[in-house]
N, C-alpha and C positions, 0 to 999 in steps of 0.2 A: 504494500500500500504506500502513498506518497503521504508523508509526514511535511506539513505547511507550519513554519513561523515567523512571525508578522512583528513587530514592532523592537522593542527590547528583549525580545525573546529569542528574535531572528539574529540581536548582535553580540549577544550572550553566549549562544551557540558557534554562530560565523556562520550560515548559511540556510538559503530561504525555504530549500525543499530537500529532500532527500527520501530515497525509497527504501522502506524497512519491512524488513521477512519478518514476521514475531509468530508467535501460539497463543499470543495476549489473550483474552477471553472481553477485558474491558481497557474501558482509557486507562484508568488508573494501573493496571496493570504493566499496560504500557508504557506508562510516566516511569515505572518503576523499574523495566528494564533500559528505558532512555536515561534514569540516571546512574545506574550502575556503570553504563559507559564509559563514561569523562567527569572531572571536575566541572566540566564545561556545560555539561546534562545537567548536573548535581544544582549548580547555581541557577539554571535557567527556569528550572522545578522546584526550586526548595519551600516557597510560599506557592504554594497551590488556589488558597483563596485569592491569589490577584492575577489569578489566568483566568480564562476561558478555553470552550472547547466546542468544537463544530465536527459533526461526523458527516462527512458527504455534504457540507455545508448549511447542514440544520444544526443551529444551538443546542447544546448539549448537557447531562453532566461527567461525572466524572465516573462512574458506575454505571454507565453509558456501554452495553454489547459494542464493540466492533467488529464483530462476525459479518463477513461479505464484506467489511467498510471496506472504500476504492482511495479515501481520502479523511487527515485527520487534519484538522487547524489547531495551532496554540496561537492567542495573541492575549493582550492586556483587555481588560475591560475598557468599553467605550464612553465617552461623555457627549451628553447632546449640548448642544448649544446653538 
């Protein structure tokens, strides 16, 4: 599946998309083996309440199935104004 990160998440990491093989079952799952990865995971994840998450481009949570997902977003919460 292609894993999307958007804002300070994307420069956290150093890069906007990348394609990852998992057995994840949920996001959080997969948070958790995105941060086992790198220090670089580890800090982009470590406050979970000040991300968001989009499965296929519907808002999401974090106990959110990825089963069949094609696509995951991580980005900051948004502000209207």
């Amino acid at each position: 599946m292609d894993v999307l990160y958007f804002a300070w998440v994307r420069e956290r990491i150093g890069v906007p998309k990348e394609r990852v093989e998992t057995d994840a079952a949920t996001v959080s799952a997969l948070v958790d083996e995105l941060r086992a990865r790198e220090d670089r995971y580890a800090a982009a994840f470590a406050d979970l309440s000040a991300l968001r998450v989009a499965v296929d481009q519907e808002l999401t949570d974090f106990d959110a199935s990825i089963a069949g997902a094609r696509e995951i977003a991580f980005f900051p919460p948004m502000t209207g104004g």
